[in-house]
C-alpha positions as CSV (number, residue, x, y, z in Angstrom):
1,X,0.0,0.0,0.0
2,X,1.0,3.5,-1.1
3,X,2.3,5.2,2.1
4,X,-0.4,7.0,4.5
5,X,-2.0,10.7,3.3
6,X,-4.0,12.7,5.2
7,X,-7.2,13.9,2.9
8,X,-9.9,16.7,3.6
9,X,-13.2,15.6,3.0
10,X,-15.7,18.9,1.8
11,X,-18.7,18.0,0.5
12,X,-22.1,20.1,-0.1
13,X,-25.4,18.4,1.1
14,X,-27.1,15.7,-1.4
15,X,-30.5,18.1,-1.4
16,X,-33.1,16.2,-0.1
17,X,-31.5,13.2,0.5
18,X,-28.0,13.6,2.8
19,X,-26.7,16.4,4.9
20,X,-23.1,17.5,4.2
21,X,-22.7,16.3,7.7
22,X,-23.5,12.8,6.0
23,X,-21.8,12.9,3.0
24,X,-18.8,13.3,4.6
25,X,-18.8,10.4,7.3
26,X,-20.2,8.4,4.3
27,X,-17.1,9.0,2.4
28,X,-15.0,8.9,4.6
29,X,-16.4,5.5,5.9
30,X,-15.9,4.2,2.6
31,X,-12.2,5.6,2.2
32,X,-11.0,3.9,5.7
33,X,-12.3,0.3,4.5
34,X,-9.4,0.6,1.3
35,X,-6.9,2.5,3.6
36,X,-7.0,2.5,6.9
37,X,-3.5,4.1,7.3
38,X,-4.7,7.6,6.1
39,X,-5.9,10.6,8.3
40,X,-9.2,12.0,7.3
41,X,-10.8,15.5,8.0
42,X,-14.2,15.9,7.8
43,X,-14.9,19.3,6.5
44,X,-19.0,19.5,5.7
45,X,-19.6,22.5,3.7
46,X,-22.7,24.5,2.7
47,X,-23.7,27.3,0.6
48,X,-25.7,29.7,2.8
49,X,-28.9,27.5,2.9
50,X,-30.4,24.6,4.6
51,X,-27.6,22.8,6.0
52,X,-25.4,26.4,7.1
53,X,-25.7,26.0,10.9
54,X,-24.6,21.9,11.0
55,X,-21.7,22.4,8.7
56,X,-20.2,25.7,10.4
57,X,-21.3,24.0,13.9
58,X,-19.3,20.8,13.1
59,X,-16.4,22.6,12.6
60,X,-16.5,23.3,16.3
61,X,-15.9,26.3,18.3
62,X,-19.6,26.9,17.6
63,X,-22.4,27.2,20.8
64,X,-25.9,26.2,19.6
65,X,-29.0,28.6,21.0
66,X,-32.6,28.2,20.4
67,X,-35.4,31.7,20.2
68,X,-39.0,31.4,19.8
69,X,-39.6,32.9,16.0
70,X,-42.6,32.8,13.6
71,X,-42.5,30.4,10.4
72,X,-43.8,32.2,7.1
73,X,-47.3,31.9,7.6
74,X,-47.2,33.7,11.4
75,X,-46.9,30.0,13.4
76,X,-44.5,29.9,16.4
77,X,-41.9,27.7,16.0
78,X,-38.4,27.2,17.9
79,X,-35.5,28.2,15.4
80,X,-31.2,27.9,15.7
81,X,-28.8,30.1,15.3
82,X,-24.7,30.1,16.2
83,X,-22.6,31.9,18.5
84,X,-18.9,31.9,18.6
85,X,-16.9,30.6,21.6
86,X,-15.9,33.8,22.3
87,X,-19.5,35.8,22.0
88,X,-18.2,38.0,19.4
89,X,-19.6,36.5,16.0
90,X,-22.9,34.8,14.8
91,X,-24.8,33.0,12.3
92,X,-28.2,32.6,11.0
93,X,-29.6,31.1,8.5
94,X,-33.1,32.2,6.9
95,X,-34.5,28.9,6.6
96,X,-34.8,28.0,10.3
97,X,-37.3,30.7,10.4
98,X,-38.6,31.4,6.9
99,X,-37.6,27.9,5.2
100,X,-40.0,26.6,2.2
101,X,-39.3,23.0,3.9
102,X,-41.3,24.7,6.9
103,X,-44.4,25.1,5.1
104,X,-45.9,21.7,4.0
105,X,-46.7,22.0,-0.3
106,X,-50.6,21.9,0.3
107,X,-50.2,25.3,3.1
108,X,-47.7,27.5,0.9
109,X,-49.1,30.5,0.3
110,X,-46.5,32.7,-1.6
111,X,-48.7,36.0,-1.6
112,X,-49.1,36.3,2.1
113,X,-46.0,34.4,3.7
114,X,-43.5,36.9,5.6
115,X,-40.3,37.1,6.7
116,X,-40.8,38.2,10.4
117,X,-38.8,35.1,11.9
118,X,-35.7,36.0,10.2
119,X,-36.1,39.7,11.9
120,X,-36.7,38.1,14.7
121,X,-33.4,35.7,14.8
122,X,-31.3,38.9,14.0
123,X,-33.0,40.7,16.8
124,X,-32.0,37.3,19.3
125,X,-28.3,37.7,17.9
126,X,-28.4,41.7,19.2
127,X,-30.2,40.8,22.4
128,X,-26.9,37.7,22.6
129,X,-24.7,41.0,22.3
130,X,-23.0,39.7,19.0
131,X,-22.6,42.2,16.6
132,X,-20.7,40.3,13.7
133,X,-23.7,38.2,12.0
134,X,-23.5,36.0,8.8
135,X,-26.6,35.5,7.5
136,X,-27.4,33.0,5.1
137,X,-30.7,33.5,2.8
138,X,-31.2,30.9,0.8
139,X,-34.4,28.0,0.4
140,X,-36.9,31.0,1.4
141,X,-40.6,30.3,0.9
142,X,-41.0,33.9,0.8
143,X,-41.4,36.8,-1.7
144,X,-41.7,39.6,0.7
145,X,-38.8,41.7,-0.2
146,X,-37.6,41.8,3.1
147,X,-40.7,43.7,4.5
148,X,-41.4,41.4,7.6
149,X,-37.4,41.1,8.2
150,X,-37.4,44.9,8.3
151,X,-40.8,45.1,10.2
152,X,-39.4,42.8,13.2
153,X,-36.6,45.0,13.3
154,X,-38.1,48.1,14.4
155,X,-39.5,49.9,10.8
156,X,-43.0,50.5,10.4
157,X,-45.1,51.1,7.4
158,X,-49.0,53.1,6.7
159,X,-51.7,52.3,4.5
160,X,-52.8,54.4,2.2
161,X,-56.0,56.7,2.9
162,X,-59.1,56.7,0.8
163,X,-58.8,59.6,-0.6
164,X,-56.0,58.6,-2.0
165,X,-57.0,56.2,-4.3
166,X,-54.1,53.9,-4.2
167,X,-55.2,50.4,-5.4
168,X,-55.1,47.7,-2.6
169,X,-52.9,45.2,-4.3
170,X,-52.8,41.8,-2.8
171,X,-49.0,41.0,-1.1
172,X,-47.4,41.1,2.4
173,X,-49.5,44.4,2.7
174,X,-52.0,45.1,0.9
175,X,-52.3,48.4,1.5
176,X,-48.8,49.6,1.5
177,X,-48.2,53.6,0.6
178,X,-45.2,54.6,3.5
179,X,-42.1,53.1,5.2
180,X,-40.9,55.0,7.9
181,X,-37.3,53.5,9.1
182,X,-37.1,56.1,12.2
183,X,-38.1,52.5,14.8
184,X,-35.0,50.8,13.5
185,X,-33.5,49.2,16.3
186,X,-30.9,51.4,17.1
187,X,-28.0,48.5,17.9
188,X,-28.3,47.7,13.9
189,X,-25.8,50.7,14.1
190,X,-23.3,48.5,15.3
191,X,-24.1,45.4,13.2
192,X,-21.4,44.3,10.5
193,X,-23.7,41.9,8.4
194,X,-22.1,39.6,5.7
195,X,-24.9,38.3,3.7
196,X,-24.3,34.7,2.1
197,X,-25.9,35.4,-1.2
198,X,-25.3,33.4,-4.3
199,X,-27.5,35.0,-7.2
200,X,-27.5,38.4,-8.8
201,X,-31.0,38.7,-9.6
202,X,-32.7,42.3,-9.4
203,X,-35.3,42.7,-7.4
204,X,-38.2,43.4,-10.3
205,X,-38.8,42.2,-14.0
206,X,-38.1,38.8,-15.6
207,X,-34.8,38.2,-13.9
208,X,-36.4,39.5,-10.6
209,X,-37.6,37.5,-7.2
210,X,-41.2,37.0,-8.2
211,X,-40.7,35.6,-11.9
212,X,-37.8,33.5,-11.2
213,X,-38.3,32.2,-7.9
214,X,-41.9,32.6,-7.3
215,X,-43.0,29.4,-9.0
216,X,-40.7,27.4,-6.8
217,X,-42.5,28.4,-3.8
218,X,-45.4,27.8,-5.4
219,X,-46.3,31.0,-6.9
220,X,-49.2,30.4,-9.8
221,X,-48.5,32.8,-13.0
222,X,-51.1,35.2,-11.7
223,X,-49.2,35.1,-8.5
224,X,-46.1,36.1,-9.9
225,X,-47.7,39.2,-11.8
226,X,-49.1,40.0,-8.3
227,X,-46.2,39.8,-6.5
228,X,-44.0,41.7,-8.5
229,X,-46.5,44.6,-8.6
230,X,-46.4,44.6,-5.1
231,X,-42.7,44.4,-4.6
232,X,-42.8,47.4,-7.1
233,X,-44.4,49.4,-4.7
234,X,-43.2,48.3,-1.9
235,X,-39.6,49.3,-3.1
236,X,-41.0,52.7,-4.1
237,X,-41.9,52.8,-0.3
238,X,-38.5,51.3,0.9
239,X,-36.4,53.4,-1.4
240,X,-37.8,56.8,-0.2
241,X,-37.4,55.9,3.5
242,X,-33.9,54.8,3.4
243,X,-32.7,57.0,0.4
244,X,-30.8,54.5,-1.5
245,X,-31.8,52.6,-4.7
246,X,-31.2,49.1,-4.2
247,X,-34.0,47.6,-6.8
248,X,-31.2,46.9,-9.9
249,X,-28.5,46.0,-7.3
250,X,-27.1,42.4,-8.5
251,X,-28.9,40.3,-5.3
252,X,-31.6,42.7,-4.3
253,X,-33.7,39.5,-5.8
254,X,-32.2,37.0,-3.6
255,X,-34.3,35.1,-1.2
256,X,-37.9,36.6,-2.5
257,X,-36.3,39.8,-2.6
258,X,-35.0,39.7,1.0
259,X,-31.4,40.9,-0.3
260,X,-33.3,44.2,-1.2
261,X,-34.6,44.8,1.9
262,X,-31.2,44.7,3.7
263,X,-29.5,46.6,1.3
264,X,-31.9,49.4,2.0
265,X,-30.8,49.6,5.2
266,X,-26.8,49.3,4.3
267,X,-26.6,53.0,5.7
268,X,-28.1,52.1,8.6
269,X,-26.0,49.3,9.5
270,X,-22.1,49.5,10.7
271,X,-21.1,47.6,7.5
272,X,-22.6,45.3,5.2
273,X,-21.2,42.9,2.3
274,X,-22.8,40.1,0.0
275,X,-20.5,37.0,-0.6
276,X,-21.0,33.9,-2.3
277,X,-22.4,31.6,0.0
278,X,-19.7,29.3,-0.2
279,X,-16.9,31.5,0.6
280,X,-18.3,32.4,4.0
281,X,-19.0,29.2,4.9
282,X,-15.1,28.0,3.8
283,X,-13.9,31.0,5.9
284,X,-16.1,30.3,8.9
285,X,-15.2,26.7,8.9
286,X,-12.2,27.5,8.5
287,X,-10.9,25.2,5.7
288,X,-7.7,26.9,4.3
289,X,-6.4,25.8,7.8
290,X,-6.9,21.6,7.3
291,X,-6.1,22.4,3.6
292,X,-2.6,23.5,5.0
293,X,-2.0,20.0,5.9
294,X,-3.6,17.8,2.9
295,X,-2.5,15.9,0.4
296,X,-5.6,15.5,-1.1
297,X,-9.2,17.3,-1.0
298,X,-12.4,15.5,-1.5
299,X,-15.6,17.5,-2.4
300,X,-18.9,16.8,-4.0
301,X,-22.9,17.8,-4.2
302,X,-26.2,16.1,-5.0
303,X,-25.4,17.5,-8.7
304,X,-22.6,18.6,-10.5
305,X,-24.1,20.4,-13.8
306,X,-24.1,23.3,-15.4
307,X,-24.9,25.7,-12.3
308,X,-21.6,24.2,-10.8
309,X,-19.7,27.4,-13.1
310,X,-21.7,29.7,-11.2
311,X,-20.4,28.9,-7.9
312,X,-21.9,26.4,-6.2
313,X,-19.7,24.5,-3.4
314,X,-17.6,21.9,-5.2
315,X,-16.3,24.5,-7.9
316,X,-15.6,26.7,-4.6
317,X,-13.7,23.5,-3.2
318,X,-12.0,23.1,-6.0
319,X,-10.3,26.9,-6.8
320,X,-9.2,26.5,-3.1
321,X,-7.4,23.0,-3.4
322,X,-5.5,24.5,-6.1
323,X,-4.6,27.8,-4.9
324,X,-2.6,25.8,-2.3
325,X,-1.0,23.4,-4.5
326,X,-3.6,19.9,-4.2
327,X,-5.4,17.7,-6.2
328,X,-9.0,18.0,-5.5
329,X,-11.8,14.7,-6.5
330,X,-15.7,15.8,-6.8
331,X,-18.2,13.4,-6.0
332,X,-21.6,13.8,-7.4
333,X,-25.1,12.5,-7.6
334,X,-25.7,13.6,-11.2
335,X,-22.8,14.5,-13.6
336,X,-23.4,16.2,-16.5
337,X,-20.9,16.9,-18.9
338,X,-21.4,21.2,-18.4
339,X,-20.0,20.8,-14.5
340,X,-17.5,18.1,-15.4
341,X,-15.8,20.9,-17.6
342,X,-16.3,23.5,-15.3
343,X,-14.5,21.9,-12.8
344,X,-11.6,20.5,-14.9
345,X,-10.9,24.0,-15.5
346,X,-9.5,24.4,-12.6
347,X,-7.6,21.2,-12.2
348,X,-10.3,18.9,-10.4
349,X,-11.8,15.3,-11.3
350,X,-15.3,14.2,-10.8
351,X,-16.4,10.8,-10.0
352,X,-19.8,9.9,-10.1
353,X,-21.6,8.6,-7.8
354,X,-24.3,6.3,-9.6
355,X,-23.4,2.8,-9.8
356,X,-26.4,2.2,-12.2
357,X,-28.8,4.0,-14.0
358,X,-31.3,4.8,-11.8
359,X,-34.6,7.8,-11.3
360,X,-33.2,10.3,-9.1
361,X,-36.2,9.1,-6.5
362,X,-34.4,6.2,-6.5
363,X,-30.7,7.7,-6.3
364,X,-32.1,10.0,-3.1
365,X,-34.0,7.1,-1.4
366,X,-30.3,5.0,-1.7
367,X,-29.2,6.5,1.5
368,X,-25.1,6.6,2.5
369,X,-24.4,3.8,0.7
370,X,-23.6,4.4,-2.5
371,X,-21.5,7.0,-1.1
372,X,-19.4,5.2,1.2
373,X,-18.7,2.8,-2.0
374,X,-17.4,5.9,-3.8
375,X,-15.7,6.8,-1.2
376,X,-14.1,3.3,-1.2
377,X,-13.8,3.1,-5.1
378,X,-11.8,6.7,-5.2
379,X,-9.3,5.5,-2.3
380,X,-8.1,2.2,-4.1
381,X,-7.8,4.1,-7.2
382,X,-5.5,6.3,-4.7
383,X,-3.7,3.2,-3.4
384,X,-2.9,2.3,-7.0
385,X,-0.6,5.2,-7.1
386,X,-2.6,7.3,-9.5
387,X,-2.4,11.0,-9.5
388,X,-5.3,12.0,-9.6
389,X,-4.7,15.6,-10.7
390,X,-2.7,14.1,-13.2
391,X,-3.5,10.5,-14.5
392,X,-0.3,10.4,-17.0
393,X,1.5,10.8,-14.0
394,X,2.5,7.7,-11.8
395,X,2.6,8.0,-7.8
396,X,0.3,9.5,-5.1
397,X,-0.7,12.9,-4.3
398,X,1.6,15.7,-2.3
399,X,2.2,14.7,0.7
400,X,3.1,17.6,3.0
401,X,6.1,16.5,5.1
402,X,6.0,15.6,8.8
403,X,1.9,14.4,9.0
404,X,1.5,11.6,11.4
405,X,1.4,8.2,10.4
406,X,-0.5,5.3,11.8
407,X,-4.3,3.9,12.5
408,X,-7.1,6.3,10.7
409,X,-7.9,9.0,12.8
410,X,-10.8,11.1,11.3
411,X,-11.2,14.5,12.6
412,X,-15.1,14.4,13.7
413,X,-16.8,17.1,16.2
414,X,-19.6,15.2,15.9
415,X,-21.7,14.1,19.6
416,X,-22.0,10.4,17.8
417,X,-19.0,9.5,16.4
418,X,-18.7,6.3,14.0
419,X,-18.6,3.2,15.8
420,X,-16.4,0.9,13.7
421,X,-13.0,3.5,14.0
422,X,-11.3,2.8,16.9
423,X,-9.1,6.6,17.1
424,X,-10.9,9.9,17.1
425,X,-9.6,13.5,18.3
């Protein structure tokens, strides 16, 4: 056997199926049977949606806390949210509070659901005394434009009088004329927001929150047309309030127009950024540290397509293993040729997953198996002494020198570790 490498497992969730949390202790399950000699680091990743909090908590250094929120349609619900060790950072992610999985297919109703819980986890991370908040925004069942978020947080809006004549259109508020920010609560001052946000959508229009991802939250065509009317108006409102015009802004769309909102209030705010999901997720995981001391990086999501180019996690994985000199493997459920090349491009491999072809109901209802056989497959290859950033090459990946040697130890913060290793730290 080839001698003994330590490899950085970084996988995405399998959507719908396995949490990055799971992919990762299925590979790396599957790489121990072919070599048990090597060191693995778990590394679950996400991409500012479902599946933030686990992958940033297993990383460790991570204290879970619990607030009583409201779920999109106004029900009370108990939601999660991360503070650092020290008490000086957060995270939050939008779907605990104002998640489409929250809302079972035959309730949604996109016209009317809010985004109040999301205000109200940002004001639990100012009542925690944290002022430096990630927030990720994505798998919203919302297209509220931010209006609850902003709403929880202190800004209040008026209807329009009769004798105005301003035509009730149905939305969030149907009656919408004014926005008055002057309630802000006033420790937003201090709040340096990074926003993981992973699309560039506008706010209105074709390309804009209603058109594109309306229909995913169930959103009929009339809906749509309804919705983005009322997001219309509602950033008339929003945009005289704060000053600032935020509607064409590249992710003002984002999470049912939820990037809008905050970007309204960017003056408001001690600082505020939008960063590709993945990259705040690497940085709060803090993966160029266990990259430092790889020889190998293993990545992978439920697909690897043609919205892999556009940044989704394994790409992300990917330009990091090569900015630091290592050849990088991507797993995925579904291949397609578009992702294959986008990742070659920057020097990875993809394996696929499927064994046989198979629906994707099938595929998702597989489990961790077919994954830990990848996982195994990819090692032996490995053992063989192919390169696998270079196959015309003979011999293993980099090494870096000094590693430990010995019986697998995989690097797992996890409260129930895997029964059939017998070393953990």
């Amino acid at each position: 056997m080839s001698r003994p490498l330590t490899v950085v497992i970084a996988p995405d969730s399998f959507k719908g199926s396995l949490t990055s949390v799971e992919v990762a202790r299925a590979l790396a399950a599957g790489w121990a049977r072919a070599r048990p000699d090597d060191t693995l680091v778990l590394a679950p990743l996400a991409d500012g949606g479902e599946g933030t909090l686990a992958a940033i908590e297993a990383a460790g250094g991570w204290e879970p806390m619990e607030v009583l929120v409201h779920d999109p349609l106004g029900h009370p619900l108990t939601a999660r949210w991360l503070r650092s060790a020290d008490g000086a950072r957060g995270v939050v992610e939008m779907a605990q509070a104002s998640g489409l999985s929250l809302v079972p297919a035959e309730a949604r109703n996109p016209v009317e659901a809010l985004t109040c819980g999301t205000g109200e986890l940002v004001r639990a991370v100012l009542d925690a005394g944290v002022r430096r908040l990630t927030l990720g925004i994505g798998g919203s069942a919302t297209t509220d434009g931010g209006f609850g978020c902003l709403v929880s947080l202190g800004a209040d809006w008026e209807s329009a009088s009769p004798e105005e004549g301003t035509e009730q259109l149905p939305g969030p508020a149907p009656g919408l004329a004014r926005m008055s920010l002057d309630g802000l609560d006033p420790r937003l001052a201090e709040l340096e927001l990074r926003i993981a946000c992973d699309v560039t959508n506008p706010l209105l229009g074709r390309a804009g929150a209603a058109a594109v991802y309306g229909p995913q939250k169930g959103a009929t065509p009339a809906q749509v047309a309804l919705l983005d009317a009322w997001l219309a108006r509602w950033a008339d409102a929003l945009e005289a309030a704060s000053s600032r015009t935020e509607r064409d802004t590249p992710g003002a769309g984002a999470a049912g127009g939820l990037g809008f909102g905050l970007l309204c209030l960017r003056d408001r705010l001690h600082s505020l950024e939008l960063v590709p999901g993945v990259e705040l997720v690497m940085a709060d995981t803090d993966l160029d540290a266990k990259l430092a001391g790889a020889d190998l990086v293993l990545t992978g999501e439920g697909r690897i397509d043609a919205q892999t180019a556009f940044g989704k996690t394994a790409l992300g994985v990917a330009r990091r293993a090569a900015a630091a000199g290592l050849p990088c493997i991507a797993v995925g459920g579904g291949v397609e040729p578009e992702g294959v090349a986008a990742l070659a491009a920057v020097g990875a491999v993809v394996v696929p997953v499927a064994e046989r072809p198979c629906t994707v109901e099938e595929a998702m209802a597989a489990g961790p198996s077919p994954l830990e056989r990848a996982g195994e497959r990819i090692a032996r290859l490995v053992g063989l002494g192919i390169d696998v950033a270079n196959p015309s090459t003979a011999g293993p990946p980099r090494r870096t020198p000094g590693m430990d040697r010995g019986q697998v130890v995989i690097h797992d913060t996890f409260d129930d570790p895997l029964p059939e290793f017998d070393e953990y730290t």
